[in-house]
C-alpha positions in Angstrom: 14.0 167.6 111.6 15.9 170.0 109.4 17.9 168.4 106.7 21.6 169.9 105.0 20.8 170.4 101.5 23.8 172.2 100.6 26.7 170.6 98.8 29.2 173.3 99.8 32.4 171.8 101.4 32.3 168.2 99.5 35.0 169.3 97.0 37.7 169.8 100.3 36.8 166.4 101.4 36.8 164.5 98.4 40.4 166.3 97.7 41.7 165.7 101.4 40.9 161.6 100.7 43.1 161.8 97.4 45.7 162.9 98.7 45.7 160.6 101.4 45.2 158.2 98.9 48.1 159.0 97.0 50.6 159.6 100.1 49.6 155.8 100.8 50.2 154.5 97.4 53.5 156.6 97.0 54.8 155.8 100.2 54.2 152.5 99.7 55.8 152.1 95.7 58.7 154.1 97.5 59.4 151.6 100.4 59.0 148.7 98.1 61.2 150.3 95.3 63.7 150.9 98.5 63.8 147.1 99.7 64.3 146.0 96.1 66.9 148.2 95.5 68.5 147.1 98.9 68.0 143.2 97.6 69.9 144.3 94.5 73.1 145.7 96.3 73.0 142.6 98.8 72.4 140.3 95.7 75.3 141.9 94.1 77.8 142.0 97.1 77.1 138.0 97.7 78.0 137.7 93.7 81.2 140.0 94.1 82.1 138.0 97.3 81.5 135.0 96.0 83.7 135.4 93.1 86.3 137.0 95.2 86.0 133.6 97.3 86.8 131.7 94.2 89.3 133.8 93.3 91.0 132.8 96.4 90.2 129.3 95.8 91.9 129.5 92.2 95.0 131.2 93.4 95.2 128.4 96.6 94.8 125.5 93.9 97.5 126.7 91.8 100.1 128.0 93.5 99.7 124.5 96.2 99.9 122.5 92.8 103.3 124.4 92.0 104.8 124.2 95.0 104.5 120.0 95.0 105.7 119.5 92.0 108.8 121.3 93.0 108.9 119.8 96.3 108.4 115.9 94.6 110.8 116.3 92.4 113.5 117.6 95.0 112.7 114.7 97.2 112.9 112.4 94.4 115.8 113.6 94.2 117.5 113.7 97.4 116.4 110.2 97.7 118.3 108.6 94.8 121.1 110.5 95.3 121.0 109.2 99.0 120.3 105.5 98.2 122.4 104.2 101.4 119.5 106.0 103.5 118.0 104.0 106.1 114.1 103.9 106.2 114.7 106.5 109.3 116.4 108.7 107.2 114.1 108.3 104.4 110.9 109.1 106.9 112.4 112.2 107.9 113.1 113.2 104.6 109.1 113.1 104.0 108.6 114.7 107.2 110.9 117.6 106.2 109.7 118.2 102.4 105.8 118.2 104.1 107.3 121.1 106.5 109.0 123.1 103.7 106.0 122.7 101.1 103.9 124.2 103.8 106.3 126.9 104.5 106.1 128.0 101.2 102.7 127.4 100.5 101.7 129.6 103.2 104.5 132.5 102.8 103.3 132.6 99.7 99.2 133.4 100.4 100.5 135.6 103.3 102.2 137.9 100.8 99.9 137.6 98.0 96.2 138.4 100.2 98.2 140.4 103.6 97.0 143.5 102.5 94.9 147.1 103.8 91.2 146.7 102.6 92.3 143.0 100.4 88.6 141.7 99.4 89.9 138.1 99.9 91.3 137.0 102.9 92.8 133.8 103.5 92.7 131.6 106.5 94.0 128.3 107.9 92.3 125.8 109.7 94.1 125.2 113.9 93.4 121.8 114.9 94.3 122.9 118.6 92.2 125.0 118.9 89.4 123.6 116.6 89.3 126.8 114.8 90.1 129.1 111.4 92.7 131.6 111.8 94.0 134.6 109.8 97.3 132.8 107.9 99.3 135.9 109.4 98.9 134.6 112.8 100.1 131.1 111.7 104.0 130.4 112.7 105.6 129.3 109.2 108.0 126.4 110.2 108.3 124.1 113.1 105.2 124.6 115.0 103.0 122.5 116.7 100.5 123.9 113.5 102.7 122.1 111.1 103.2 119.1 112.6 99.6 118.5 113.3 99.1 119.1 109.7 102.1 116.4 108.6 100.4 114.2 111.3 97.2 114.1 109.7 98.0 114.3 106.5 96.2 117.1 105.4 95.0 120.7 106.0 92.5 123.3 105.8 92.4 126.8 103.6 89.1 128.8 104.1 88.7 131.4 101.3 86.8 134.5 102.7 85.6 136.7 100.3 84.1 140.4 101.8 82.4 143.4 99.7 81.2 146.0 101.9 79.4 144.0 104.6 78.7 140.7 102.8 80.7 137.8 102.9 81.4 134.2 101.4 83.6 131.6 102.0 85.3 128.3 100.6 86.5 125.6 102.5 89.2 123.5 100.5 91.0 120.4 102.1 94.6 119.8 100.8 96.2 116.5 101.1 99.6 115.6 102.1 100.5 112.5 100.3 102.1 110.2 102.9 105.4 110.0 100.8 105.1 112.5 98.0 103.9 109.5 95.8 108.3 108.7 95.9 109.1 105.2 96.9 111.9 103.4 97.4 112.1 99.3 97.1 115.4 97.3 98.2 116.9 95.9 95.1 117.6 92.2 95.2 120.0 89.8 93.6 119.2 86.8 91.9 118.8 83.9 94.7 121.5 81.1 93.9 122.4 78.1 95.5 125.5 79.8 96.8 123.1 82.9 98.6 120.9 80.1 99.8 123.8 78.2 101.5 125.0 81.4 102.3 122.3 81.8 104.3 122.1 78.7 106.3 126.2 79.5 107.2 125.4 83.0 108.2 121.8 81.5 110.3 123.0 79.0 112.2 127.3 79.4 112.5 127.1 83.3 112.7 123.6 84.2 113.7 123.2 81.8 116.4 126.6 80.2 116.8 125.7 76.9 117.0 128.7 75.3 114.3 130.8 73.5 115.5 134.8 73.5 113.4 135.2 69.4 113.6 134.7 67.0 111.6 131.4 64.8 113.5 131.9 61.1 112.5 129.2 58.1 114.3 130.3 55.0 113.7 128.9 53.1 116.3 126.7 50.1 115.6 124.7 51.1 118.7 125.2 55.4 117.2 121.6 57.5 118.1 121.1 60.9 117.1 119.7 62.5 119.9 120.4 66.2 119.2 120.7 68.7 116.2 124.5 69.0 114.7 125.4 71.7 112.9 129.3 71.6 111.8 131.4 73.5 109.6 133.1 70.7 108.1 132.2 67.2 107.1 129.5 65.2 108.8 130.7 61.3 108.6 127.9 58.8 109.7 127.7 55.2 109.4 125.9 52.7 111.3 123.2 54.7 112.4 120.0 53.7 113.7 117.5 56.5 114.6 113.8 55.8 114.8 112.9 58.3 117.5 110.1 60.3 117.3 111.5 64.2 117.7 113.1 66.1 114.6 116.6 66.7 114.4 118.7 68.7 111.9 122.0 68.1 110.5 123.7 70.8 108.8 126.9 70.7 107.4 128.9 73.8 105.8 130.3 71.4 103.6 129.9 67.8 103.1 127.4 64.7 104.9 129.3 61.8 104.3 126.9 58.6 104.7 129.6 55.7 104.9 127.2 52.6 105.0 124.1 51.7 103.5 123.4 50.2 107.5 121.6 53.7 108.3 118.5 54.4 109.2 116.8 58.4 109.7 113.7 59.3 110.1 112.0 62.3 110.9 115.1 64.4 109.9 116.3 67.5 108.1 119.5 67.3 106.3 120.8 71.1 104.9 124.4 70.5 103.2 126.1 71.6 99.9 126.9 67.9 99.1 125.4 65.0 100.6 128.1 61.6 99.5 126.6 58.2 99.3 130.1 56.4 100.2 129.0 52.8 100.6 132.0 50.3 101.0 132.5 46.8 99.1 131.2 44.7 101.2 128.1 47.0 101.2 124.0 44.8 102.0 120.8 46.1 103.2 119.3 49.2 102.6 119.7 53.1 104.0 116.0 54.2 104.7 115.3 57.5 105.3 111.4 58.4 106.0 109.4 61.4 106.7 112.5 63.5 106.4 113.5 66.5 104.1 116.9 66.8 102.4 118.2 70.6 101.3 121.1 70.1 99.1 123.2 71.3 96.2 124.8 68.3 94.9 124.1 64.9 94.9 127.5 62.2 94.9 127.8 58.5 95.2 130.3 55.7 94.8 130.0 53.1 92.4 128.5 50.3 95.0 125.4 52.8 95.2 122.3 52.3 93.2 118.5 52.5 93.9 118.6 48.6 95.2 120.4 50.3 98.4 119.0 53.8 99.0 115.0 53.8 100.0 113.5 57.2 100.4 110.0 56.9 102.0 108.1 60.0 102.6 110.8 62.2 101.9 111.7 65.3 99.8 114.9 66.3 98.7 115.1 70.3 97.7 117.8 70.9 94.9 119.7 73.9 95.0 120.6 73.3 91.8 119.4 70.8 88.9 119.8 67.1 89.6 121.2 64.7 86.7 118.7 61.6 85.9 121.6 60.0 86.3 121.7 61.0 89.9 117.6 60.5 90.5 118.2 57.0 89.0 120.3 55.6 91.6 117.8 56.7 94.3 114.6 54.2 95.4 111.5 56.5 95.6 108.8 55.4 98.0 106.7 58.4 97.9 102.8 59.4 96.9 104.5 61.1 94.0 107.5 59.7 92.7 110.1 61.0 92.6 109.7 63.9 95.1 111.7 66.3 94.7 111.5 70.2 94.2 114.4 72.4 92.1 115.3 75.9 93.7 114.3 78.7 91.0 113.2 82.6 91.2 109.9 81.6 90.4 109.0 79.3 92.4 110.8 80.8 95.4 107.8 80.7 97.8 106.7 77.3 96.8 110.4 76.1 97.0 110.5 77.4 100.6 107.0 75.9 101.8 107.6 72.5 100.4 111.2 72.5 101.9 110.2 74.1 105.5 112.6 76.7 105.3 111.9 79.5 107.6 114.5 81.7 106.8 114.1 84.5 104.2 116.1 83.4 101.3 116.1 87.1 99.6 119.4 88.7 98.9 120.0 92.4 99.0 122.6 94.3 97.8 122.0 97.1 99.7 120.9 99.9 97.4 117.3 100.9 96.5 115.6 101.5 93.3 113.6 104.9 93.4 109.9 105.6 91.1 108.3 108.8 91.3 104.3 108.6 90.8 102.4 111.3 89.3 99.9 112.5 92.0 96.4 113.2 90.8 94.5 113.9 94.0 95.7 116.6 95.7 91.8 117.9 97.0 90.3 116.1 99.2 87.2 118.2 99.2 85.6 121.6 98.6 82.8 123.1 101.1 80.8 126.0 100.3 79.7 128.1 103.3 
């Protein structure tokens, strides 16, 4: 075998490996220099289109804070001025300020970001069609946009940020306070025992036209009340003896007139402005009424009354306004808590009306409305990066 002993030709080879060698390593510092450099400009277009998102955001926040304090204070406004409103025409009020806060609101991003080549672009959110929209596209006032927004109570801005082919977004939900945070509460006048029989007159003689104009007398040894008796005028009884089991009311406009101390009531409700204990001379026995409730303004007797001849078992009398002790004295209590009686007063009102089984609202408006305006502090509902 013959052996190569020469070294000519190894310098070429050893030179065609370097430079190999050094294509690889420069091509491959080149590509990696290239990706980094590619990483930098996306990096960088996120951060502009970020900020250009926020930007948006900003602007949005601002100019929809501006635009409802203007539109709260003109509703406040409106509103007092039109206290004789009904709660219709106050609803529609609302309604109408949500509709022109929004028209605003969105005229206003529409000319500010509606532009050639604008990095921020600003859309709304269609809850038709489930989807965001260019604010362009959006009909300002009276569409079926706006009322869906009204109706729920709220709406959607998505801030789109773009730098060359990069692009961020912000979702912000605005809220549309359900009344501006303006309220109106009926003013009412002081409850007296002229509204409260006020009341009862305009219940059961207007209302339900049930009063009759005579004067109801039952003098009759054998006289039953089998009915309810509502009058006008003066209720006269005497000689009454009714022990039945149902309940019956008596209401008189003006006066109950019990002529005998020969009566006997139970299970009754008595609503007058005076009830007169007119007992003659020759007055004995005892009137008895039990497990009834009396609703009166004044209390009057004779001088042949006193607490020997008028026995109240189980019964409350509800003052409309302050007895005497004079007048408590002449009455015989035979109650758990003696005497029983409750006084009519603002602020006991609710009590007044349990204790008395009233079921008629006692309030008294005088038709106008006081008006409060309350500051707002949560106008975002939320913020969503994308």
């Amino acid at each position: 075998m013959k052996y190569i002993t020469s070294n000519r030709g190894y310098t070429l080879l050893i030179t065609l490996v370097l430079v190999v060698l050094l294509i690889m390593i420069t091509t491959t510092f080149t590509m990696a220099s290239m990706n980094q450099a590619k990483q930098v400009v996306k990096t960088d277009n996120q951060i502009v289109s970020g900020a250009y998102s926020e930007m948006g955001v900003e602007y949005s926040k601002e100019t929809y804070q501006s635009f409802f304090l203007k539109t709260q204070n003109e509703l406040y406004n409106l509103v007092r001025v039109n206290e004789s409103w009904t709660n219709q025409q106050f609803n529609q009020a609302i309604i109408n300020s949500k509709l022109s806060l929004l028209q605003s609101f969105t005229k206003t991003l529409y000319n500010k970001f509606n532009r050639v080549n604008n990095p921020i672009e600003i859309q709304i959110f269609n809850f038709s069609t489930n989807k965001f929209e260019k604010i362009a596209t959006v009909n300002y006032i009276n569409s079926t946009n706006m009322i869906s927004y009204v109706n729920n109570n709220q709406f959607i801005i998505r801030s789109l940020g773009k730098e060359q082919a990069t692009q961020k977004s912000i979702d912000i939900t605005f809220t549309l306070p359900m009344n501006f945070g303006v309220t109106r509460t009926p003013e009412t006048s002081k409850v007296t025992s002229d509204s409260v029989l006020n009341k009862f007159f305009n219940t059961f003689c207007i209302e339900q036209n049930k009063c009759v104009e005579s004067r109801l007398k039952g003098n009759s040894g054998n006289d039953s009340i089998t009915n309810d008796i509502f009058a006008k005028g003066t209720i006269q009884i005497a000689k009454i003896q009714n022990f039945t089991t149902p309940a019956y009311t008596l209401y008189s406009n003006d006066t109950i007139e019990l002529k005998a101390n020969q009566i006997r009531l139970n299970n009754f409700m008595l609503i007058t402005d005076d009830l007169f204990f007119n007992f003659p001379a020759s007055a004995s026995g005892k009137l008895e009424i039990k497990n009834s409730t009396i609703i009166v303004n004044k209390l009057a007797f004779n001088n042949k009354v006193n607490a020997r001849n008028v026995e109240l078992e189980n019964t409350k009398i509800c003052f409309l306004s302050p007895p005497t002790n004079e007048q408590l004295e002449k009455l015989d209590w035979k109650s758990p808590t003696s005497p029983n009686y409750i006084v009519l007063s603002i602020s006991n009102l609710n009590q007044f009306k349990t204790d008395c089984k009233i079921n008629i609202d006692l309030s008294v408006s005088n038709n106008s409305f006081s008006t409060t305006k309350l500051e707002i502090t949560k106008l975002i509902e939320n913020i969503q990066y994308q």
